[in-house]
Every structure is written in structure tokens, then in C-alpha cells.
C-alpha positions in Angstrom: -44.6 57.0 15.8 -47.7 56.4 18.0 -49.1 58.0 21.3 -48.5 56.5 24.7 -52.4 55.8 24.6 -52.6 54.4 21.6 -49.7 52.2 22.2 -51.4 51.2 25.6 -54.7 50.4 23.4 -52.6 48.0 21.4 -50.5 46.4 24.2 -53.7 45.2 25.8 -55.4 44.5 22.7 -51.9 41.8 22.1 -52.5 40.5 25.4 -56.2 40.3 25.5 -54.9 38.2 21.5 -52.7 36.1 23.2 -54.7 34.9 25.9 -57.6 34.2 24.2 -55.3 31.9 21.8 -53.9 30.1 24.0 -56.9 27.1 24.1 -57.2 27.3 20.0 -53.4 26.4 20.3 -53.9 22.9 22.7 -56.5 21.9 20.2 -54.5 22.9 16.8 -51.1 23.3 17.4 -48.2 25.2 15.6 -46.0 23.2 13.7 -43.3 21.8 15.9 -39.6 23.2 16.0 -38.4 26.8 16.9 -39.4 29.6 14.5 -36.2 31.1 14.1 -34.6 32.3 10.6 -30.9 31.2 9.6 -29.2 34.3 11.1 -30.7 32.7 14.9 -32.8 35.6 15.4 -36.3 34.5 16.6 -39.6 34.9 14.5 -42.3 36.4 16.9 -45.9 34.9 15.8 -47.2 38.6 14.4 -45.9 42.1 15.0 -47.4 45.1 15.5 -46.7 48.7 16.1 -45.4 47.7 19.8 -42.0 46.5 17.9 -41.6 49.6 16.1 -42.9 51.6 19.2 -39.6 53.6 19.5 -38.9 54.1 16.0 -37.8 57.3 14.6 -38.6 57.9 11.4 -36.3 60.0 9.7 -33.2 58.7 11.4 -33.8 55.2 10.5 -36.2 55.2 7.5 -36.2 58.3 6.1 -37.0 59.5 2.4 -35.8 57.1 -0.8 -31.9 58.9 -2.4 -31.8 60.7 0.9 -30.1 59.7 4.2 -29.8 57.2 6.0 -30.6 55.4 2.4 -32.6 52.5 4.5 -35.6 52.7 1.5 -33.6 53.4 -1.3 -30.4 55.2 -2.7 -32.4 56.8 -5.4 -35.6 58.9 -5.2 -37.6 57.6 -7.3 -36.0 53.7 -8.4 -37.6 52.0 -10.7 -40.2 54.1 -11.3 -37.6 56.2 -13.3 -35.2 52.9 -14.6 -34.9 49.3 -13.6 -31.9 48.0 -12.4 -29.4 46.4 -14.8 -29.8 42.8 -16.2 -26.4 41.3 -15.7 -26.1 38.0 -16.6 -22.7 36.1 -15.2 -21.2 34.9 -18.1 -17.9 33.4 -19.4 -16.8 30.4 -20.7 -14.2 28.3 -22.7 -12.4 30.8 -25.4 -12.7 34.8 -25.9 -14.5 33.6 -29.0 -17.4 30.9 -27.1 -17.9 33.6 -24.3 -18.6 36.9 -27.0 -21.2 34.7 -28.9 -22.8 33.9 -25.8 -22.8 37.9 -24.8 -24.1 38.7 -27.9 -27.0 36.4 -27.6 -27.6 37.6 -24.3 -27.8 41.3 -25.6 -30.2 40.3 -28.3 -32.3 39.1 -25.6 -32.8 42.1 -23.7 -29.7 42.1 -21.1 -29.0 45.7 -20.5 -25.3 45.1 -18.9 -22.1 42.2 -19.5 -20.7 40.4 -16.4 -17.6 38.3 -17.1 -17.0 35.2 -15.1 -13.3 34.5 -16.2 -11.1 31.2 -15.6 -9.4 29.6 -12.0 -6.0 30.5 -14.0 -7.1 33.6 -15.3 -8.3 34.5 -11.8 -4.8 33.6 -10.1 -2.6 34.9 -12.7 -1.3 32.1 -14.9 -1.1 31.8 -18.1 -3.3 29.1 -20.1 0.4 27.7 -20.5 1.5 27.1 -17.2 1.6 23.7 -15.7 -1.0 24.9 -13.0 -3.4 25.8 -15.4 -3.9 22.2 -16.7 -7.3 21.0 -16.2 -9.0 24.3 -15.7 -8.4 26.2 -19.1 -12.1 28.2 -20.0 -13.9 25.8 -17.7 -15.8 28.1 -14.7 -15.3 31.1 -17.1 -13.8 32.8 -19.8 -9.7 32.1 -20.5 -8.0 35.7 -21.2 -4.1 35.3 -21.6 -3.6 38.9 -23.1 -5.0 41.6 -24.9 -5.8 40.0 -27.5 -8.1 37.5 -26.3 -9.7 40.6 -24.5 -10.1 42.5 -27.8 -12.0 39.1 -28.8 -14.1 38.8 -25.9 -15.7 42.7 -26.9 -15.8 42.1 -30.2 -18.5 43.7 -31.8 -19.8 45.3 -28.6 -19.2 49.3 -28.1 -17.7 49.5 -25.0 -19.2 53.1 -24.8 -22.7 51.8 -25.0 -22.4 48.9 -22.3 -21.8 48.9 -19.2 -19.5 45.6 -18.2 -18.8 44.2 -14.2 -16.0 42.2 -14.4 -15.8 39.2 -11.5 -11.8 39.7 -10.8 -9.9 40.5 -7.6 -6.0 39.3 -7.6 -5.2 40.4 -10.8 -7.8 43.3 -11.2 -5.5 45.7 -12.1 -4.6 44.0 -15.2 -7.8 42.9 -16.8 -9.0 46.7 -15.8 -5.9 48.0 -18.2 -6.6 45.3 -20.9 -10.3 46.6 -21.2 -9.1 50.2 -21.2 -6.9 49.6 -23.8 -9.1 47.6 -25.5 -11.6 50.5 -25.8 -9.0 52.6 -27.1 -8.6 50.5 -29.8 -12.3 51.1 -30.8 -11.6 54.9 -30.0 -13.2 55.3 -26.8 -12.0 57.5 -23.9 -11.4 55.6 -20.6 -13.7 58.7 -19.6 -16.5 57.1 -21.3 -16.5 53.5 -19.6 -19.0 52.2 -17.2 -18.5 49.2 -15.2 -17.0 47.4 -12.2 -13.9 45.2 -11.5 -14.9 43.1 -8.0 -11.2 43.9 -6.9 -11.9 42.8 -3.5 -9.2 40.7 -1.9 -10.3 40.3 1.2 -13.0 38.3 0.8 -10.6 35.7 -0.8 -8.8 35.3 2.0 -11.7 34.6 4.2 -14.2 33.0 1.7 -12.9 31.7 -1.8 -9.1 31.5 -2.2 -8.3 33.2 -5.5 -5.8 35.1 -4.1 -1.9 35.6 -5.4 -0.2 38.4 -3.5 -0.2 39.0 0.7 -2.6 41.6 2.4 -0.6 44.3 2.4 0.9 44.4 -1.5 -2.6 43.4 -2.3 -4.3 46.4 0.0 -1.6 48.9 -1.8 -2.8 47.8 -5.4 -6.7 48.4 -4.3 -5.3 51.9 -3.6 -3.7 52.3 -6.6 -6.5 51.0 -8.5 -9.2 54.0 -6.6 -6.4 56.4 -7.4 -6.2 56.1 -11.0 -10.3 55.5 -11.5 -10.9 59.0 -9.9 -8.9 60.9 -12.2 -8.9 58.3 -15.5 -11.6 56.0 -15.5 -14.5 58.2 -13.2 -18.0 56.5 -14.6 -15.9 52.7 -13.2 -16.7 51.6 -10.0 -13.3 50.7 -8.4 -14.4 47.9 -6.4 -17.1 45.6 -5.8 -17.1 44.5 -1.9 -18.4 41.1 -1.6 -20.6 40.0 0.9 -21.7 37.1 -2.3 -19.3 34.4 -1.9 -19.1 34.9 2.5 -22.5 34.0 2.1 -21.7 31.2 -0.3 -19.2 29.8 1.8 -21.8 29.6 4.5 -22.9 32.4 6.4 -25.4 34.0 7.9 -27.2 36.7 6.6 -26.0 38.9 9.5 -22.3 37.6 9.0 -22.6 38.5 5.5 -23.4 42.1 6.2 -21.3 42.7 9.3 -18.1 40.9 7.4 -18.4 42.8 4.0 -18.4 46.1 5.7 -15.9 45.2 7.6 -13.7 44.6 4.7 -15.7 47.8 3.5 -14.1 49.9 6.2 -10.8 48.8 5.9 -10.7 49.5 2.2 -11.9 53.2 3.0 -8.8 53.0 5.6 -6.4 52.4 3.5 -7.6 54.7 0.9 -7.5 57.4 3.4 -4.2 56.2 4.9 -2.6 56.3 1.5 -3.3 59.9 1.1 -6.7 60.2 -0.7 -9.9 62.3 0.3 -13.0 60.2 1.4 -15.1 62.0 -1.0 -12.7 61.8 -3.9 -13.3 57.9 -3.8 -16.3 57.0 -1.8 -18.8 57.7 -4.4 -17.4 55.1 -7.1 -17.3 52.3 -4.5 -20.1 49.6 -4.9 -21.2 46.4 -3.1 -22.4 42.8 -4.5 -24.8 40.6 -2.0 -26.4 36.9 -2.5 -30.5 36.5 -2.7 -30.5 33.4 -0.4 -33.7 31.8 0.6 -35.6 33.4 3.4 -37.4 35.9 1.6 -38.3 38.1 4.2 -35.3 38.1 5.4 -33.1 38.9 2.7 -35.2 41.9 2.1 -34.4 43.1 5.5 -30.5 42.4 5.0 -30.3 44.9 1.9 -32.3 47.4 3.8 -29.8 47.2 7.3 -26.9 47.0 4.9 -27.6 50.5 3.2 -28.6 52.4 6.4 -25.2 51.0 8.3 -23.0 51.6 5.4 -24.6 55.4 5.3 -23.8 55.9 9.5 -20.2 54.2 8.9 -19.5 56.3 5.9 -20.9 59.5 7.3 -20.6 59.3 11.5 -16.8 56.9 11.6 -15.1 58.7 8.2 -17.1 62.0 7.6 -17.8 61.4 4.3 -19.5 64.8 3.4 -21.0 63.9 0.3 -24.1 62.1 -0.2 -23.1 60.0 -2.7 -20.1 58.7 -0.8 -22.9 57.1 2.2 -25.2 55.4 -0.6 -24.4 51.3 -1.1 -25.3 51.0 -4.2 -25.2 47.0 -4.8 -25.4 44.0 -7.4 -26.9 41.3 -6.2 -26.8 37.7 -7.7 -29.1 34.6 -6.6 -27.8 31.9 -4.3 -25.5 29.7 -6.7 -25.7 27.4 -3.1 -29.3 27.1 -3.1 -29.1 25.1 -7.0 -30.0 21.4 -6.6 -29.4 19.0 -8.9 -32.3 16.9 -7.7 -35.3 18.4 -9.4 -33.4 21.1 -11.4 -36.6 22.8 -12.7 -37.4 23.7 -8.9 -34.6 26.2 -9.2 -36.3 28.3 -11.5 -38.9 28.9 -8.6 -36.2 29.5 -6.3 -34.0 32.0 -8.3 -38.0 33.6 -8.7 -38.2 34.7 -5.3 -34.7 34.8 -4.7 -34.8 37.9 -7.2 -37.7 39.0 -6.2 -36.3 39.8 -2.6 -33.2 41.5 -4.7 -35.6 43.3 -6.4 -37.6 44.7 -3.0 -34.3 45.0 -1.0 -33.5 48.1 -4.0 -30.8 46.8 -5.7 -29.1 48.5 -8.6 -27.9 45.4 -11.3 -28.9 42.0 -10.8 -27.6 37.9 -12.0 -30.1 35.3 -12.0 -29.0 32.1 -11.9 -29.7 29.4 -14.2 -31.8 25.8 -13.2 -29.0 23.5 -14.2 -26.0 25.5 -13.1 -25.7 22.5 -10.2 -24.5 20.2 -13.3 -22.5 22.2 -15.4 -22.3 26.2 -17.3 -25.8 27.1 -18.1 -27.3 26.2 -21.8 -28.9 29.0 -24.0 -32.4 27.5 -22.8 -31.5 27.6 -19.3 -29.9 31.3 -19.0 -32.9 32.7 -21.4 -35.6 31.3 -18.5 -32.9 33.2 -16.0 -33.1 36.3 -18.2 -36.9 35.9 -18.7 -37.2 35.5 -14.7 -35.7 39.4 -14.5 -38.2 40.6 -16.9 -41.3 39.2 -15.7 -40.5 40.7 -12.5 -39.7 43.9 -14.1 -42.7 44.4 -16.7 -45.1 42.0 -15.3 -45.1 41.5 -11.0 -46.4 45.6 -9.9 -43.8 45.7 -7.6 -41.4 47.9 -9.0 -44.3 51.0 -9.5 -43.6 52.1 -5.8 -40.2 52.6 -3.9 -39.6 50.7 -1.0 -43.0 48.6 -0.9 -42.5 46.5 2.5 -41.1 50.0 4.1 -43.4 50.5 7.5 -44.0 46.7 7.7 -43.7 46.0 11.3 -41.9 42.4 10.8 -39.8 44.3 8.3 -38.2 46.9 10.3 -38.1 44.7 13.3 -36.1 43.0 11.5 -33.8 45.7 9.6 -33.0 46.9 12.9 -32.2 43.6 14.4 -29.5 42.7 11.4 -28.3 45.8 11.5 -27.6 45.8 15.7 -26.4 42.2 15.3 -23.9 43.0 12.2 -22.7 46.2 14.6 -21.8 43.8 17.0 -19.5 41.4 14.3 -17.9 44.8 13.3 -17.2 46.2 16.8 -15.2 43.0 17.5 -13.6 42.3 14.4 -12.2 46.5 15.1 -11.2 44.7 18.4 -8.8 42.6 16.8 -7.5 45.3 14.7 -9.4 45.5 11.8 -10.6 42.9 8.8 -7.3 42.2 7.7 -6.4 40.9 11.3 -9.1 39.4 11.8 -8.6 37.2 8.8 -4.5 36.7 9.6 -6.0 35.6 13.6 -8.4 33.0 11.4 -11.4 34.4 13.5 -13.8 35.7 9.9 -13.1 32.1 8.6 -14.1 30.4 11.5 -17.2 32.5 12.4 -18.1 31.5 8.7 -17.6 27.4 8.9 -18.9 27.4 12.0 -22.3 28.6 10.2 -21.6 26.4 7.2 -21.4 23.1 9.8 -24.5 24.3 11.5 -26.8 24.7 8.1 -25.5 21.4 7.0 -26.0 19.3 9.6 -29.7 21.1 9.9 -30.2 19.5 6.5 -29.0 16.4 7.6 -31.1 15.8 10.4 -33.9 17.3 8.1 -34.6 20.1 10.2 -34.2 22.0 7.3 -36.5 21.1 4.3 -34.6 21.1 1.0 -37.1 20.1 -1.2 -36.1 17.3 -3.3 -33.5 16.5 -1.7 -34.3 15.7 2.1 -38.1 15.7 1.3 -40.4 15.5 -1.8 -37.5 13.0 -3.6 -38.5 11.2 -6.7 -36.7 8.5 -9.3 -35.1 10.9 -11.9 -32.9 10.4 -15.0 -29.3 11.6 -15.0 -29.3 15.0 -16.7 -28.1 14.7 -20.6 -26.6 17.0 -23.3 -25.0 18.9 -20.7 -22.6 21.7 -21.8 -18.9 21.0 -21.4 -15.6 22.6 -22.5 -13.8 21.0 -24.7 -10.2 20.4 -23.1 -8.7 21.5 -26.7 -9.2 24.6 -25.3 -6.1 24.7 -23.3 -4.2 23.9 -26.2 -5.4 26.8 -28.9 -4.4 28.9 -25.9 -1.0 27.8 -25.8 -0.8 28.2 -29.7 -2.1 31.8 -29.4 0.5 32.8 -26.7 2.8 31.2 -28.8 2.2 33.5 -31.6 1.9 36.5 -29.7 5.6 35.8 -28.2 6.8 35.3 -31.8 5.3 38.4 -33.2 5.4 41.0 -30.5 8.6 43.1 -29.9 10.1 41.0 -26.8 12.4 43.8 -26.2 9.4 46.0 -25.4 7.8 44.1 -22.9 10.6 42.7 -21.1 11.5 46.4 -20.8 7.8 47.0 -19.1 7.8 44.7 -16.9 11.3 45.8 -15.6 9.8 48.5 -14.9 6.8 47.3 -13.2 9.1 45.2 -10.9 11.3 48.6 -9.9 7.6 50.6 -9.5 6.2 47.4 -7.2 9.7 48.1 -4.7 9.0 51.9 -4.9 5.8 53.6 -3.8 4.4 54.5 -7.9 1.2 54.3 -8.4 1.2 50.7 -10.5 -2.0 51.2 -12.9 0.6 53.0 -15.3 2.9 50.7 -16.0 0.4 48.1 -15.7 -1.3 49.1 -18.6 1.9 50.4 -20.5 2.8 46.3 -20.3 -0.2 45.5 -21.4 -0.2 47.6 -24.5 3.1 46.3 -25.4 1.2 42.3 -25.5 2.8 41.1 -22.2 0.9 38.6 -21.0 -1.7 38.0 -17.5 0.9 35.8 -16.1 4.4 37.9 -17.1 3.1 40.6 -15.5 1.9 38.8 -12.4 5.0 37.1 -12.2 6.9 40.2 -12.2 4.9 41.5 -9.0 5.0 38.0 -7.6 8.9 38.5 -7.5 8.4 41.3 -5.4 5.5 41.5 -3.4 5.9 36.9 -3.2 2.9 34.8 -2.6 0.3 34.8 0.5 0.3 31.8 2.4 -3.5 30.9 4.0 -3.7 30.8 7.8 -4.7 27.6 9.7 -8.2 28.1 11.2 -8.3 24.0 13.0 -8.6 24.6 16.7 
């Protein structure tokens, strides 16, 4: 990048810099404490070329859309479209969550995310005893095609493109959409979307999970399988690095731990008899915005250019679009405070923004009083509004890549991306993400980094304004939105119906033959979505693989 005597020139210039700052420092010194971000990597006081003196160019940077996808997986971003305005949204009924998608629509979102129910998302039944309590309250309730038919009603699934934030049961709400597009006569050709289908991150990070690794690795498969040749414009995953982060990692952790599960995903595929190139391309990625803004722009950047080397150096991935992370990216729901709810509007600003100048393709903002309860119409139009400003009014999205060549910047890409090497190399170690979660060692490397951020704020080495600093005397928060517990039972009256008027025969038939095709090696989505045409519901035909594939049972991570 330089010459060796223009890289002396600025060696001596730094020191000649350094020295003469030392007196100015005894009379006005720095503030106290170590300058080190939340991944432990330390902050240097300025950087120049000397920290990019080695760099190479077009193996580390390159071109935007061309490898190793460090600036940008497409050539010319948002100068030709910006990314997709996704709002995370679900709550209560089928009925509640489709007026609040149409509303969203009418205000310019360009994309639907569904945030669905704790029983939806562990395959019950609003019926079942588990499900008490928790009917429609952290998303949308969907008990069988029906309700999913409601959910899209009035909204051309061949004219929106719908992520849908499901892992355990994926394969089901995936067949319940298709068929619920045929309905409205559209090819499962024509659909564009995501399921998250990513269990692995469950069993490290958020514990929605139903089946063991391995039946649960084997539906993944089948799930790539059938996209490639039925559903090709769906993205058959969605690898989470969001809620590892959530659950309180690092930024480094988050990176080196979702590609982990990344790789083993692409293992499996490949093990289960499928061409890298015949499923790569459709597989995408979802990261949190946290708080260090310079940093999370870094992360995004060292995630694409590692993903591009694993994809095209460890699986020799041939095609281009098989080495591009393409990503969604949603603010840091852990950053919300309840103190002082209007500072999170600031917060998901920048947190966005990094999002935004990190490349990524579709992106949530969070709403300012999502730390009390689902988000009000006011407060997920301000979220909404926070996208568009930065789209139409901030300048930044006129050029690709804008912080490219910044000397802190690629110091820092590089740094994340040696650092995240490292987690991977040792998690391959121990065999691979999936042993690495059954040895406990990705939870623990995870609450270990949860204790440490904590107890920073505790000691108020870490400033969370307005709540360890800058407090004030506020009101409690009123007319909060809050799911009527009625819903649970309207759910239980619809199921009841649909048992009385489908043909029982039918679906008891279906799901004989999904339990026979879960002991065999079939490809699942079939039958899957055979059942669901035939109005069996979420939980039957969990239940059916429950009784052969049986329940996972977490691992201890205490000592």
C-alpha cells in the first residue's frame, strides 16, 4: 500500500507525535480507564497507514459484488436499491398481527417479518396445557393453515417478500405459507423470503428448541433440498449470530459462533448428498447493531470476507454467489431501557446506521418502548421513519463502502476477523458446533461475556445512560399495549372447529405417514406439507415427529 520510505516518513513523524504529547498529557489528561471496546480488543489513540502497512488490497478489500465481499456483496448497493425495511412484527391473533402488517405497508415497509408465539415457536398448539399463559403474547399465534391464510390476508404473497423468525418447527410454517399462496394462485417458484431455520443457535443462545441435533440437523437438510428445486427465490436458512449476541456476547463471539454453526450446516448439507453450489447461494445470515458504532461496522465487514475464504478456500464453493453473506440485521433489542425510553430512539439511530455502513441487505429497527411491552403504532412508525431518514435523508448510502480505507476501520476488520478465526479453529477442535454446544463450551464462552458486561455496568464502568448515570424521577409508562388473554381461548374455539369440520380420516392418515418418513431417510417437506393441506395442525404434526425423533434435553454448563 505505501513505500518503505514513505512508511519510514510516517513512523518517525508518529514518534516525533508521540513524544511531543507526552507533556500536553501531565497537564490535560485522557479520561481515566482502559480504551478498550466490548470484544477486549484495545483502541490505539489514532491510526495511521503504519496499521495497514501490510495490507493487500485486493485480497482483503477488494472491489464491492466481487471477492472477498469485505466492501460489499453487490456492486453498486444502494446506489442501485436500498436494503429492505423489515419490521419484526407479530402479535396476539392472525387477525391483530395482519392489520398491523397492513399498516406497516401503507407506511412504506418494503418487506413482512413475522415474530410468531413461545407455543407456536415450540410446537404446541394454542390448546395445549403448555401453551397457557403465552397465547399471541411475544408474537403472532398460528395453530394451522388457517390462521396462516389470515395472517396474509390481503397481501400478494407474489409481491412481498416475507422472513419468517422460526427454527424448530420451520418446516411447517414454510409448508403452511406455500400452501397458502397456492390458495391465492401463486407458484412456490414465485416466493421470496426467509424461514430463520437455524437450530443451533437455540441450543446455545435461546432455547426454542423441540427435537435433538441430529433429527433437527436432518430436517435443515431436508428443508435446503426441497427450496433448491421447489421454492428457489426462499432463502432456506437464516444463521443467527442476533440472539448469541443478545444472550451476551461479544462482537467477535458473535461472528466466530454463527459461522461456526454456518459451517456445520454447509457440512451436513454436503454430507447428506447435495452440491455446495446447488445450496450455498440461497443461504443468508441475521446480525444485531449493538452499541459501539465503529465497531459494529467492522464486524459486518470481517464477517463477509471470512464467510467468502470459508465458503471458497475450506468447501470450494465455485460460485460467486455461494461466498457472498448476504445478511438482515436488527437493532440491539438488549440495548432498550426502560428508563428514559425516548433515548432509544437515538440508540436504534446509530445502531442502524452502523447496519446501514456495515452493507446489509434488509433491516428491523427496534421500537423505544419495546423494554415495556409490543411496540404501539406510534412507536414502530418512529422505528420505520428511523430507516427512511437514513435512507432518503443522511448521504451515506450514495457511495459503497464509505469507511472502506479507514485506517481504524480495517485495523479493526482484520482484528475481528483473526480473533473470530481463532473461536472457530477451536470449536473444529472439539469436533464441530454441534459438539461444542453438547461439551457446553459455546454457552459458557457466551455467559462468561454476559457476567462480564453486567457487572461493568454495575460498577458503572460502563455508562448506560439513564440508568447508571444521567437518572431522573419519571412516571410509570401508561396505555401500554397488552394481549388480551381471551386470546388463548378463541384459539381453542378455532381448533375446535377445524377438528369438527376437516376430514379426520385424512390427516390422521398424513401424519402416519410423516411418522414412517421421520424413521426412513424421505426427504420430510413432502409430507409435511401434504399434512398441512389436509388442516392437521402445528402441534399434531410436531407430535408425530416428537414420537420419533423424542425431545432434546439441554446440557449443564455449571462448572
Amino acid at each position: 500500500m505505501f513505500d518503505e520510505k514513505k512508511i519510514g516518513e510516517i513512523r518517525e513523524g508518529h514518534r516525533k507525535w508521540s513524544d511531543d504529547l507526552e507533556p500536553k498529557l501531565a497537564k490535560s489528561p485522557e479520561r481515566k480507564g482502559d480504551f478498550v471496546n466490548a470484544s477486549g480488543i484495545p483502541v490505539k489513540r489514532v491510526y495511521t497507514p503504519l496499521d495497514v502497512a501490510d495490507f493487500d488490497y485486493m485480497e482483503e478489500l477488494g472491489l464491492p459484488g466481487e471477492y472477498p465481499f469485505t466492501r460489499a456483496v453487490q456492486p453498486t448497493m444502494y446506489r442501485g436499491r436500498f436494503w429492505t425495511m423489515r419490521q419484526y412484527a407479530g402479535f396476539g391473533t392472525a387477525e391483530d398481527t395482519n392489520r398491523r402488517y397492513r399498516f406497516l405497508l401503507e407506511q412504506g415497509q418494503t418487506g413482512l417479518s413475522v415474530a410468531f408465539d413461545l407455543p407456536t415457536q415450540i410446537g404446541y398448539d394454542s390448546d395445549h396445557p403448555l401453551a397457557q399463559g403465552e397465547v399471541g403474547k411475544v408474537g403472532v399465534t398460528i395453530d394451522s393453515i388457517r390462521d396462516m391464510e389470515t395472517l396474509f390476508d390481503q397481501i400478494p404473497l407474489d409481491k412481498v417478500s416475507t422472513s419468517m423468525t422460526i427454527n424448530a418447527p420451520a418446516a411447517v410454517l414454510l409448508a403452511m405459507y406455500i400452501a397458502v399462496a397456492e390458495k391465492q394462485g401463486v407458484s412456490s417458484k414465485d416466493l421470496r423470503g426467509t424461514i430463520q431455520n437455524d437450530i443451533l443457535k437455540e441450543y446455545a443462545a435461546r432455547g426454542t428448541y423441540i427435537f435433538p441435533p441430529k433429527p433437527s440437523m436432518r430436517i435443515i437438510t431436508d428443508i435446503f433440498s426441497f427450496c433448491s428445486r421447489e421454492v428457489p427465490q426462499w432463502n432456506s436458512i437464516s444463521i443467527s449470530g442476533y440472539h448469541i449476541r443478545e444472550a451476551g456476547s461479544t462482537a467477535v463471539q458473535e461472528v466466530a459462533f454463527t459461522l461456526a454453526n454456518g459451517v456445520a450446516y454447509v457440512e451436513a448439507a454436503i454430507n447428506a448428498g447435495l452440491d455446495v453450489d446447488e445450496f450455498a447461494p440461497r443461504l443468508s445470515f441475521f446480525f444485531n447493531a449493538h452499541l459501539d458504532f465503529l465497531e459494529e461496522i467492522a464486524k459486518f465487514r470481517a464477517a463477509r470476507r471470512l464467510w467468502a475464504r470459508i465458503m471458497r478456500d475450506r468447501f470450494k464453493a465455485r460460485d460467486p454467489r455461494s461466498m457472498m453473506m448476504r445478511f438482515h440485521t436488527q437493532t440491539a433489542g438488549c440495548t432498550l431501557t426502560a428508563q428514559q425510553p425516548k433515548n432509544n430512539i437515538v440508540r436504534v439511530a446509530f445502531q442502524a446506521l452502523s447496519a446501514v455502513l456495515g452493507g446489509t441487505q434488509s433491516l428491523h429497527t427496534n421500537s423505544m418502548d419495546e423494554a415495556f411491552c409490543l411496540p404501539s403504532e406510534e412507536a414502530v412508525r418512529i422505528a420505520l421513519r428511523t430507516q427512511q431518514l437514513i435512507a432518503y435523508e443522511s448521504g451515506v448510502t450514495d457511495t459503497v463502502d464509505p469507511f472502506g480505507g479507514s485506517y481504524y476501520i480495517e485495523d479493526l476488520t482484520k482484528e475481528i476477523l483473526e480473533r473470530a478465526q481463532e473461536y472457530i479453529d477451536k470449536i473444529d477442535e472439539l469436533g464441530g458446533a454441534v459438539s461444542a454446544i453438547e461439551k457446553g463450551f459455546i454457552q459458557r464462552e457466551i455467559q462468561d461475556s454476559a457476567y462480564l458486561y453486567q457487572k461493568e455496568i454495575e460498577k458503572g464502568e460502563r455508562v448506560v445512560v439513564g440508568v447508571n448515570k444521567f437518572q431522573v424521577e419519571e412516571e410509570s409508562p401508561k396505555d401500554l399495549l397488552r394481549v388480551d388473554p381471551a386470546v388463548r381461548l378463541s384459539q381453542m374455539e378455532r381448533l375446535g372447529r377445524l377438528r369438527s369440520e376437516r376430514d379426520n380420516g385424512r390427516a390422521t392418515g398424513i401424519l402416519s405417514e410423516l411418522k414412517k418418513a421421520a424413521e426412513g431417510n424421505d426427504n420430510l417437506m413432502p409430507v409435511i406439507l401434504d399434512a398441512v393441506k389436509a388442516s392437521a395442525t402445528l402441534g399434531e404434526i410436531c407430535d408425530a415427529l416428537r414420537e420419533v425423533f423424542g425431545e432434546y434435553q439441554p446440557v449443564s454448563t455449571i462448572g
